[in-house]
N, C-alpha and C positions, 0 to 999 in steps of 0.2 A: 702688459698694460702700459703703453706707450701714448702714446699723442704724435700731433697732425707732422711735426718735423722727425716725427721717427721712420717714416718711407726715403728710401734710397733712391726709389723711383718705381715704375710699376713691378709686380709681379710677373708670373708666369698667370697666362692668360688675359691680364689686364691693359695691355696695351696691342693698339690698333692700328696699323700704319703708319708706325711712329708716333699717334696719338696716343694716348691716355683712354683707355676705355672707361662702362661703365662699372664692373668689377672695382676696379682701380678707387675712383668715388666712392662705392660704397663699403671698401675698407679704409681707408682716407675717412671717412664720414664716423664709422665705427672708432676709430680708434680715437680721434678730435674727441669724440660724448667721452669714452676712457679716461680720455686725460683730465678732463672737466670736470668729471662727474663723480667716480667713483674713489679714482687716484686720490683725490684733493681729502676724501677720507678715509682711505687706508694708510696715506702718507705719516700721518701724527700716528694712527695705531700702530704700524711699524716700528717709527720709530723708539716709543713708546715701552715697547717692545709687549704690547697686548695683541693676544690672541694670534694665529699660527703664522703671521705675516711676517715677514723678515725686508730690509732696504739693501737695495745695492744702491751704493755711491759710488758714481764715475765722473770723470772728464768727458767734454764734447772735445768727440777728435776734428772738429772745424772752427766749435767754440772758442773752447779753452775752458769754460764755464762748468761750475761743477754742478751734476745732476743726484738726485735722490729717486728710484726706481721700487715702488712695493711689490713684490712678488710672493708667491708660493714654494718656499723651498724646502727639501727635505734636507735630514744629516744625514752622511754616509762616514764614519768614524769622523776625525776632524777634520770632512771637507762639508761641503755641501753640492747638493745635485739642483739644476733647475730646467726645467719643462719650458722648453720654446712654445709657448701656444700660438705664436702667431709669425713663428717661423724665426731663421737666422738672419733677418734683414732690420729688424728693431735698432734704432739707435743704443737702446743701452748694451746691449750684446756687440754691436759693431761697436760703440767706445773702450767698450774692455778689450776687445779682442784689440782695436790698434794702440791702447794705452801700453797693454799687458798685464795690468792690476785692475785691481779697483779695491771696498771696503765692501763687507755684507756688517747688516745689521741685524741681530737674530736674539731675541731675549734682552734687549737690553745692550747687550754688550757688542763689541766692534772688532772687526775679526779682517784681518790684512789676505789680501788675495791676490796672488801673483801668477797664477796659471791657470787656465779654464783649457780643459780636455772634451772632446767630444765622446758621450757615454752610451752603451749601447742598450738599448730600450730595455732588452728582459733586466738589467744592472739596473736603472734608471727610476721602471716601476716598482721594482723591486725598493730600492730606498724610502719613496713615497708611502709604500706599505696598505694595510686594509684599513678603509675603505677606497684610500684616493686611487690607489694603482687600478682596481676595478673602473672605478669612475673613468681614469684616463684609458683605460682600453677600449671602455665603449665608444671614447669620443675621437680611437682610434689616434692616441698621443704617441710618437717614434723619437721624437726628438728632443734628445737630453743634454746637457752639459756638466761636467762638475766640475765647480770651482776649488780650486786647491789653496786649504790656508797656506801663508807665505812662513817659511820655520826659522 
């Protein structure tokens, strides 16, 4: 759930002889409504810490500027796992990965993160658990991350 400055630049498939295709726009266009739209209220519940949404807090690695990120994430003893849905090119995944930390926000409470590993799907859905793991296979989900609390 990112927004319009969360593209690196096009995808695979979305650029045209050095242009920008139309793929490219209509993820670009998707993800701008995200940020607008739905972010702006998942953000307080997150924080909040209502209902299954948990915040990652990071740094802009071009910024500086600190961000607030809602996502879906499971526990995996005391880490957490999160589901790339729209792949490893998202700003908030590239500011952890070049910060090396960030903070999740999960129930309430604030939980320091200092290493995010690449998790391997059967591991992944597995955390997620019944019902969500079912749901992510259908929608054919492989890509996982777990962020490691920092000790």
């Amino acid at each position: 759930m990112c927004g319009p400055s969360d593209e690196a630049g096009a995808f695979a498939g979305g650029v045209v002889s050095g242009r920008r295709g139309p793929a490219w726009r209509v993820r670009r266009g998707w993800l701008w409504l995200l940020k607008n739209t739905l972010n702006r209220v998942t953000t307080p519940m997150a924080r909040a810490g209502v209902g299954p949404l948990a915040l990652v807090r990071h740094v802009g690695r071009k910024t500086g500027r600190r961000y607030e990120t809602p996502l879906l994430l499971a526990r995996l003893g005391d880490d957490f796992v999160a589901e790339l849905t729209y792949g490893p090119d998202v700003s908030w995944y590239r500011n952890v990965e070049a910060a090396g930390r960030c903070e999740v926000v999960a129930g309430g409470r604030v939980f320091a993160i200092d290493r995010i590993d690449v998790l391997p799907a059967a591991e992944g859905l597995r955390a997620f658990g019944y019902p969500a793991a079912w749901v992510l296979r259908l929608l054919r989900r492989r890509d996982f991350r777990l962020l490691r609390r920092a000790e």
